[in-house]
C-alpha positions as CSV (number, residue, x, y, z in Angstrom):
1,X,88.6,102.3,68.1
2,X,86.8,100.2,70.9
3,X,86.3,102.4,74.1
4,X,86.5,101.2,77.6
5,X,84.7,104.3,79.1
6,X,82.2,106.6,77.6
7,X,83.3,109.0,74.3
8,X,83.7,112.4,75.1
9,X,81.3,115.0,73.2
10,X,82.9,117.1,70.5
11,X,83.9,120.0,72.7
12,X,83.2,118.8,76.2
13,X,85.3,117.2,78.6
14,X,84.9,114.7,81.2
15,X,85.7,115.2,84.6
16,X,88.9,113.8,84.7
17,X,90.5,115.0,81.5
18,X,88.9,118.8,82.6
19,X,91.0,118.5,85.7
20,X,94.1,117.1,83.8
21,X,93.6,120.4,81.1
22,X,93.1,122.8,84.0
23,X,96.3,121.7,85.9
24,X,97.9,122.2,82.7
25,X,96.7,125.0,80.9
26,X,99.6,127.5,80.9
27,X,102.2,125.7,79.2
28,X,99.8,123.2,77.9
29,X,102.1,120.3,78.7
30,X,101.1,116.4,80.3
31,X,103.1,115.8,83.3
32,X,105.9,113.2,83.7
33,X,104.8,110.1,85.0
34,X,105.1,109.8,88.5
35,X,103.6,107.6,90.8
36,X,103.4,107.1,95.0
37,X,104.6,103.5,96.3
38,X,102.8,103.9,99.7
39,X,99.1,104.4,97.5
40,X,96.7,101.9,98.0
41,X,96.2,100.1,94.4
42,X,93.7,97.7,94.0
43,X,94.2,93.8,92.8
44,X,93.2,93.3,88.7
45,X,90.3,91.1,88.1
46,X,90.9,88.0,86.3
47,X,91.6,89.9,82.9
48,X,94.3,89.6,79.9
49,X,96.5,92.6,79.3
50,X,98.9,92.4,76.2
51,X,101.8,95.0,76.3
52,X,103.6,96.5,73.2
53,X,106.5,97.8,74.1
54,X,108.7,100.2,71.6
55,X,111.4,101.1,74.7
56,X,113.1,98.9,77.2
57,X,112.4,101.7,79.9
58,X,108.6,100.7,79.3
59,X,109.5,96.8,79.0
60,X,111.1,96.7,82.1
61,X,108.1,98.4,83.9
62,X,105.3,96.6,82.9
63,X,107.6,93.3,83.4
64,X,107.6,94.3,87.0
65,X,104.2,95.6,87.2
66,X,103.2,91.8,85.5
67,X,105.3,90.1,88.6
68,X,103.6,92.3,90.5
69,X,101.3,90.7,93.4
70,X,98.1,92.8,92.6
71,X,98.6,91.4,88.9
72,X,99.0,88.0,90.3
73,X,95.0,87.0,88.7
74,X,95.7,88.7,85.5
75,X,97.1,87.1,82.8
76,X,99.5,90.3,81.5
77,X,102.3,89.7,78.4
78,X,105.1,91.9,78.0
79,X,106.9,92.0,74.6
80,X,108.4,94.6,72.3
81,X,107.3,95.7,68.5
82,X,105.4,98.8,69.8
83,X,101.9,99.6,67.9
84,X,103.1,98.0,64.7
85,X,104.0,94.5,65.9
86,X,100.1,94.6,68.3
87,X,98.7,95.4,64.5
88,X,100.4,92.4,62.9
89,X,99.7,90.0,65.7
90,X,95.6,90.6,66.0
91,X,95.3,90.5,62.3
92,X,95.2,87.1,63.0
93,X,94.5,86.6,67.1
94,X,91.5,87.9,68.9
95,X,92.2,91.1,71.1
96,X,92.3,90.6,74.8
97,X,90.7,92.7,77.4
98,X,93.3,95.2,77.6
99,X,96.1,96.6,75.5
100,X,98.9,98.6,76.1
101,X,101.4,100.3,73.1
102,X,103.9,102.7,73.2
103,X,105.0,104.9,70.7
104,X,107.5,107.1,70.4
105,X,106.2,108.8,66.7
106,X,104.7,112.3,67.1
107,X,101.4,113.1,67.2
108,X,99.8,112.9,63.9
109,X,102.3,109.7,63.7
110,X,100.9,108.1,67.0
111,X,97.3,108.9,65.5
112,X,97.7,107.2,62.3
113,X,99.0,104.1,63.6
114,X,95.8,103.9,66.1
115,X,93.5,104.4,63.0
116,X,95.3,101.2,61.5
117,X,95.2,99.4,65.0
118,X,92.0,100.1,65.2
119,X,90.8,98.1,62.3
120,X,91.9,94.5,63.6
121,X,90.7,95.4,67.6
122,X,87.6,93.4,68.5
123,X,84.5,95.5,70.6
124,X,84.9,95.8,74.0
125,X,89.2,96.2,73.9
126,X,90.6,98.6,76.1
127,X,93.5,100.3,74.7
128,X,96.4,102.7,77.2
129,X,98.7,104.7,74.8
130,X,102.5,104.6,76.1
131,X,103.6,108.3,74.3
132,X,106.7,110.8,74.2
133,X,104.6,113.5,73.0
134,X,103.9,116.3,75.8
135,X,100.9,117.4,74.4
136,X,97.4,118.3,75.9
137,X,96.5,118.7,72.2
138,X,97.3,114.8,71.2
139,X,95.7,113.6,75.1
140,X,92.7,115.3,73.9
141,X,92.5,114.1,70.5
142,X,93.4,110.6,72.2
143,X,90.4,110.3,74.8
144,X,88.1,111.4,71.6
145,X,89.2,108.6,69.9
146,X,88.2,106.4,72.6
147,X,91.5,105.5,74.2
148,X,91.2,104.4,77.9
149,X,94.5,106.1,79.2
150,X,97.6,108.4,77.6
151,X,100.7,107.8,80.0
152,X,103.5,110.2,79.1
153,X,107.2,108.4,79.2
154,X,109.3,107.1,81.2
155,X,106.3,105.4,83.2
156,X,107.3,103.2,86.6
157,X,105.5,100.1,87.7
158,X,103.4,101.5,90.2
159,X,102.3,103.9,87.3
160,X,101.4,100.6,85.0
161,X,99.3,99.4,88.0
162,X,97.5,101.5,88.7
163,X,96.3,102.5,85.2
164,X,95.5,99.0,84.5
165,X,93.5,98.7,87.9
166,X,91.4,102.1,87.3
167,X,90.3,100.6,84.0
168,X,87.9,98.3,86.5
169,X,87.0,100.4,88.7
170,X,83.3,100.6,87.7
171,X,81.6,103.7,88.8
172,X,78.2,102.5,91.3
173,X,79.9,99.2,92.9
174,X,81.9,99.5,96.1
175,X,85.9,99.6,96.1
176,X,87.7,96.5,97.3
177,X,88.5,96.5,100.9
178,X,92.2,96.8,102.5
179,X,93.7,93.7,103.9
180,X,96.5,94.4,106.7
181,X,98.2,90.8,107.7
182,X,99.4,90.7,111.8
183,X,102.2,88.2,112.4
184,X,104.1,87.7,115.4
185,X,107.9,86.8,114.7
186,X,107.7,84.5,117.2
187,X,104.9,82.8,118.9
188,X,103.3,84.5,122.0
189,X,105.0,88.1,121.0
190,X,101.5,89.4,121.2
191,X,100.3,89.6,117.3
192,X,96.9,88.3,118.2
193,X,96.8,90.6,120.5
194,X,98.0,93.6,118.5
195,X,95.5,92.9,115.6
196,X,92.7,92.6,118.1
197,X,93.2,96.1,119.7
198,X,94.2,97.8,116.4
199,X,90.7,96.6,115.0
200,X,88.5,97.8,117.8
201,X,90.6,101.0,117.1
202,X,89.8,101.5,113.1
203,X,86.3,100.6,114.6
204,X,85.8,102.6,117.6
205,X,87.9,105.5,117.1
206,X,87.6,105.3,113.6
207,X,84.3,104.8,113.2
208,X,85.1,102.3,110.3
209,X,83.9,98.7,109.6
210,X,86.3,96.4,109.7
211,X,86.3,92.5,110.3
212,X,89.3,90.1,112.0
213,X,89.4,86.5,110.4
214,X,91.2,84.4,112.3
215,X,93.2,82.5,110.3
216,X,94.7,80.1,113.5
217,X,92.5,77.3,112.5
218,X,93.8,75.3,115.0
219,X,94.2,77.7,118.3
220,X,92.9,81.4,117.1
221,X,91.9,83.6,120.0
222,X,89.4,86.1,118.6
223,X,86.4,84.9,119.9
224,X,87.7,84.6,123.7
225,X,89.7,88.3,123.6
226,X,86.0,89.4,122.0
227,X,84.2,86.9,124.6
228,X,82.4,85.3,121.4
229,X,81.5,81.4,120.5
230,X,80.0,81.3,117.7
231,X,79.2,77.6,116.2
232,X,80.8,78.2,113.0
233,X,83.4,80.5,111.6
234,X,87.0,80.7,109.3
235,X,87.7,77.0,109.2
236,X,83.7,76.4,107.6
237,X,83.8,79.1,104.9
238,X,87.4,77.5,103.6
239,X,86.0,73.8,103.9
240,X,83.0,75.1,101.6
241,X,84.6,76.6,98.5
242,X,82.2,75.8,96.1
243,X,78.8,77.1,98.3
244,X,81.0,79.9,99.3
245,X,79.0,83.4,98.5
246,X,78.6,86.8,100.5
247,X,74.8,85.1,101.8
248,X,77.2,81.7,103.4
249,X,79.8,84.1,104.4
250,X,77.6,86.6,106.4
251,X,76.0,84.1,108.5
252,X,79.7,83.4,109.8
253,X,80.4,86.5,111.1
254,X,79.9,87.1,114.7
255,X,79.1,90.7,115.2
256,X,80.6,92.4,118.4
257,X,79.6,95.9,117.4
258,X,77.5,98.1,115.3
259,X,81.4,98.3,113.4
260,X,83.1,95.1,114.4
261,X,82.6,91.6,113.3
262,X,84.5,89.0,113.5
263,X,84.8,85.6,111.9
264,X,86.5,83.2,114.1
265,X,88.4,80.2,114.3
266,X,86.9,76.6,115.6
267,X,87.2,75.5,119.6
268,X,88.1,72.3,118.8
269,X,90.9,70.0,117.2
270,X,88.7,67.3,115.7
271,X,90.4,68.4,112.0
272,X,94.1,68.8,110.9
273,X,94.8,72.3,109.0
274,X,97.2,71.0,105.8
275,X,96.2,73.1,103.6
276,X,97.3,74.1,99.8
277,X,98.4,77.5,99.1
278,X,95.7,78.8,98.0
279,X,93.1,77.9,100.6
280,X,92.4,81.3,102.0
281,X,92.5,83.5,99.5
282,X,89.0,83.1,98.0
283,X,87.4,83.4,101.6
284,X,89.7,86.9,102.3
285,X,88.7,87.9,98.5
286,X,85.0,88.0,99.1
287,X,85.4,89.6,102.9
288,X,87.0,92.2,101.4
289,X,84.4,93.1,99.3
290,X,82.1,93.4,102.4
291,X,84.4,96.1,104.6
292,X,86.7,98.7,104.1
293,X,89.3,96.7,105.9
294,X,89.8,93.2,106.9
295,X,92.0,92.2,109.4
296,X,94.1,88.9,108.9
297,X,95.2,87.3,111.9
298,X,97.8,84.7,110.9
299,X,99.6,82.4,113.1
300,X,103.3,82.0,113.7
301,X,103.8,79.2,110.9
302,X,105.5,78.9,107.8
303,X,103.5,77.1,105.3
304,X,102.3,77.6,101.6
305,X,98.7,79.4,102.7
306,X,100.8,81.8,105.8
307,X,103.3,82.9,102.9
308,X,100.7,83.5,100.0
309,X,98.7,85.3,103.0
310,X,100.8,87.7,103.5
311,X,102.3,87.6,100.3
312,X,98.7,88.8,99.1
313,X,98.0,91.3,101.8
314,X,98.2,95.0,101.1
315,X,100.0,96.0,104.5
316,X,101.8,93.6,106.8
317,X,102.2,93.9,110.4
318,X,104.9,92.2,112.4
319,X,105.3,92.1,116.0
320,X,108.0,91.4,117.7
321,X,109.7,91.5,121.5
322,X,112.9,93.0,121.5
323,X,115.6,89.9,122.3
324,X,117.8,88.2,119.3
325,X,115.6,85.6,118.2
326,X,113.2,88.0,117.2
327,X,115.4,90.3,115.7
328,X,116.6,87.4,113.4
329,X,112.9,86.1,112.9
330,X,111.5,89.7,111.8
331,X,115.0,90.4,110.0
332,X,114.3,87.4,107.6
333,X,110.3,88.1,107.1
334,X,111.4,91.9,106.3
335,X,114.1,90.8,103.6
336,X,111.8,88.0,102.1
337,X,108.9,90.0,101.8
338,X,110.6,93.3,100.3
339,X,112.2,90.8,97.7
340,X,108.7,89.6,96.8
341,X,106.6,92.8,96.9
342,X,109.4,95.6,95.4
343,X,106.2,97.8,94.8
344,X,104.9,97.8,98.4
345,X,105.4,100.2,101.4
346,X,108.0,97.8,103.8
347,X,106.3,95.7,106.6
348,X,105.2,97.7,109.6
349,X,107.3,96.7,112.9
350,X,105.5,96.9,116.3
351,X,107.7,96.4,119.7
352,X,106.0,94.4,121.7
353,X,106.4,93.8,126.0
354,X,109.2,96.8,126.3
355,X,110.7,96.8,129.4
356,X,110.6,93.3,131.2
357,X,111.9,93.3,134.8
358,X,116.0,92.1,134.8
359,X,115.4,91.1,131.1
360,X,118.1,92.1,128.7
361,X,117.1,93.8,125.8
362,X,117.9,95.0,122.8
363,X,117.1,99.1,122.3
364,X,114.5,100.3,119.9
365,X,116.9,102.3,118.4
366,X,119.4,99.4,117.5
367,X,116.4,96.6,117.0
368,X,115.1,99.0,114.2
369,X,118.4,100.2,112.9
370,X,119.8,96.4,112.2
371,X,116.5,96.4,110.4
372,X,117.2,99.3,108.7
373,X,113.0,99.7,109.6
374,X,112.6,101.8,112.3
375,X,109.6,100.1,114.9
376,X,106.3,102.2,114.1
377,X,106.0,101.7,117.8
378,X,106.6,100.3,121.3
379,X,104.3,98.8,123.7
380,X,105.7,98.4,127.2
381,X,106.1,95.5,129.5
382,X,102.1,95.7,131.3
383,X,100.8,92.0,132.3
384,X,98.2,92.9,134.8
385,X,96.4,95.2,132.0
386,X,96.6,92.7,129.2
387,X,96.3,89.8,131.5
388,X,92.6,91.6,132.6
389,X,91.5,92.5,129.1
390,X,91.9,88.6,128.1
391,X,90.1,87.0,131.1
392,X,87.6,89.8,130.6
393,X,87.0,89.4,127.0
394,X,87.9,92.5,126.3
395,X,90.0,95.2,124.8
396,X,93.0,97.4,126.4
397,X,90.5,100.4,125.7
398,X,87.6,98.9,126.8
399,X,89.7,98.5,130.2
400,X,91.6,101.7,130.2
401,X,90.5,104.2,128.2
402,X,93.8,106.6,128.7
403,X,96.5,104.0,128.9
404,X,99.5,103.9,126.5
405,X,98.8,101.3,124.4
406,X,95.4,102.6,123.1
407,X,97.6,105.5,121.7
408,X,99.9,102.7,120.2
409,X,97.1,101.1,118.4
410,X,94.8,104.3,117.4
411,X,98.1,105.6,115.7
412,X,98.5,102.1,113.8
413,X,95.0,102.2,113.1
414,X,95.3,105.7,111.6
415,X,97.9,104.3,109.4
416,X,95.9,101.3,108.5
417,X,93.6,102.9,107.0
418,X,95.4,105.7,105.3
419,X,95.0,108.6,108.1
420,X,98.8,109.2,108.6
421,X,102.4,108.2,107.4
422,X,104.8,105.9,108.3
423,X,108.2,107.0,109.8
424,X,111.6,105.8,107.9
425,X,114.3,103.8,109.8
426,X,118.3,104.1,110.1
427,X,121.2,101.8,110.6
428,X,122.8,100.7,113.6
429,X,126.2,98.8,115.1
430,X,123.5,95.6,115.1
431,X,124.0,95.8,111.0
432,X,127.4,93.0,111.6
433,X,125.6,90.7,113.8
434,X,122.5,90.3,111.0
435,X,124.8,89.9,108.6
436,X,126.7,87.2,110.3
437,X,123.5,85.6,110.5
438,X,122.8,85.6,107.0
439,X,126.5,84.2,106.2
440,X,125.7,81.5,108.5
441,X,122.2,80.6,106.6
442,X,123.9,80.9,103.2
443,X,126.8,78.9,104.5
């Protein structure tokens, strides 16, 4: 049987299957698979992944895990037959890089038909074992055999992802950086602003690296809130796709702390921005190899690159000012983006300019409930303190150290990064308005 990781000695244990064993010991049972929605999984390579599915528990979860975002580069087929019908096909086809089979035979079963599956898998095939045996015994006899992974049924999608993405995680190389998308709901709500401040945050109070692209090709603000011209930036690394390596890319950044970089949108308007859908995702592919997070500033617009952006992130931000357009604005980005990513924590919602002077608003209490996502947080009404931090070229904490808003962003930075949780939302007498709305945009 090919292997994807090293053979364990007769009688030795690597480290992870000695921790699996030792959680287990007493009743020498495999746990039921399980797996957390909010936990950072990250993107498959540009692989192919063959499933053999004997259930249509397992069928349905690697068909979701295959729609998945994160498997978006992979090319993954889902189909049923279990070990017997993967043994017929690569009689006569090559093997790909990875393959999954369940079984639902017993142990001695569920070894025989590996030995046979083993004879038609080319070198280098990675094979994860789908079982219904709860059996340290069979694991152990598995990871001996050279299987990559034993998942004990029913397994969820999340589960399927994140197996198939630890299969590449190559021990020596550096993990693959989190990307958080900011959006604003509307224009001027402050997103720009939000990202900006949240960044300096992961960076300064963090004490994390972190880089903002500024995806506003056309009127981005990161290099005059971080009082920065640099001659080139975003709009040169995704004109130059095919010289485009980590060497071009770091000579684009502008650095604006020992932490901090930024790469930054032109000053000018001598180009139009039409771009195809994919235009920024190889420049945020190799940043993100670079930090541990990368900070996407994306403009209020809906095109084919903004929706794959954020699409592709692995958090989103949205900001938003508490009046009705907003509410129906963030309402539609929530909706669409939880029916695109099923296996993703929900959007993050940030209350922007609380608390305007004789301006009606709506409460964060009913603005999250007719959500049904509660705002992460609120950041009041303050225009001489955001006013000075822009002319300045500089941040809110920079300004005021002990205002509220640093508190705001340290505590989204915190979640960022994977320091804290998220709270949950609740429903509200709003609920009938939003869903008039939606009658009226089906209608």
């Amino acid at each position: 049987m090919p292997v994807a990781a090293e053979k364990l000695d007769a009688g030795k244990l690597d480290e992870g299957d000695a921790r699996r064993l030792e959680a287990q010991a007493p009743d020498k049972q495999l746990p039921e698979a399980s797996a957390d929605a909010d936990r950072y999984i990250p993107p498959l390579p540009r692989v192919s992944i063959q499933v053999f599915c004997e259930t249509s528990q397992a069928n349905s979860a690697f068909s979701e895990a295959a729609a998945d975002r994160r498997a978006s580069r992979a090319h993954m087929t889902v189909q049923m037959g279990g070990i017997t019908a993967a043994r017929e096909f690569y009689v006569e086809a090559a093997t790909p890089n990875v393959i999954v089979v369940e079984s639902t035979a017993d142990g001695n079963g569920l070894l025989g038909h590996l030995d046979r599956l083993a004879e038609v898998c080319d070198p280098g095939t990675r094979v994860v074992v789908i079982g219904h045996a709860n059996d340290i015994g069979l694991y152990r006899e598995l990871m001996h055999k050279g299987v990559s992974e034993y998942l004990l049924a029913p397994v969820d999608a999340i589960l399927a992802l994140s197996t198939l993405s630890s299969l590449f995680d190559v021990p020596g190389t550096d993990p693959l950086g989190r990307t958080v998308a900011f959006v604003g709901a509307k224009g001027g709500v402050g997103s720009s602003s939000v990202a900006h401040n949240v960044a300096w945050a992961i960076s300064q109070e963090l004490v994390s690296d972190v880089v903002i692209a500024d995806l506003d090709l056309a009127f981005g603000t990161a290099g005059l809130d971080f009082n920065q011209d640099p001659p080139q930036g975003m709009a040169e690394a995704v004109f130059a796709r095919e010289r485009l390596d980590e060497n071009y890319l770091d000579r684009l950044f502008s650095k604006c702390t020992d932490h901090l970089s930024l790469i930054t949108a032109p000053s000018t308007l001598d180009k139009e921005y039409d771009l195809p859908g994919n235009s920024m995702e190889p420049v945020i592919e190799l940043i993100r190899k670079t930090v541990p997070t990368v900070i996407l500033d994306v403009p209020h617009v809906w095109t084919a690159w903004a929706k794959a952006t954020l699409l592709g992130a692995d958090d989103v931000v949205i900001t938003a000012v508490p009046d009705l357009a907003n509410l129906r604005n963030a309402k539609n980005l929530i909706d669409m983006l939880k029916q695109a990513r099923p296996n993703d924590r929900p959007p993050i919602v940030v209350l922007n300019q609380v608390g305007v002077p004789k301006k009606p608003e709506i409460s964060e209490k009913d603005f999250g409930a007719a959500l049904e996502l509660q705002p992460f947080t609120t950041i009041g009404f303050d225009p001489v303190l955001f006013a000075n931090a822009s002319n300045n070229g500089q941040m809110i904490a920079e300004i005021q150290g002990n205002a509220k808003p640093v508190e705001a962003f340290r505590a989204l930075a915190e979640v960022l990064t994977g320091r804290s949780e998220l709270r949950k939302g609740k429903r509200s007498a709003l609920g009938p308005l939003l869903e008039r709305l939606s009658l009226k945009k089906k209608n």
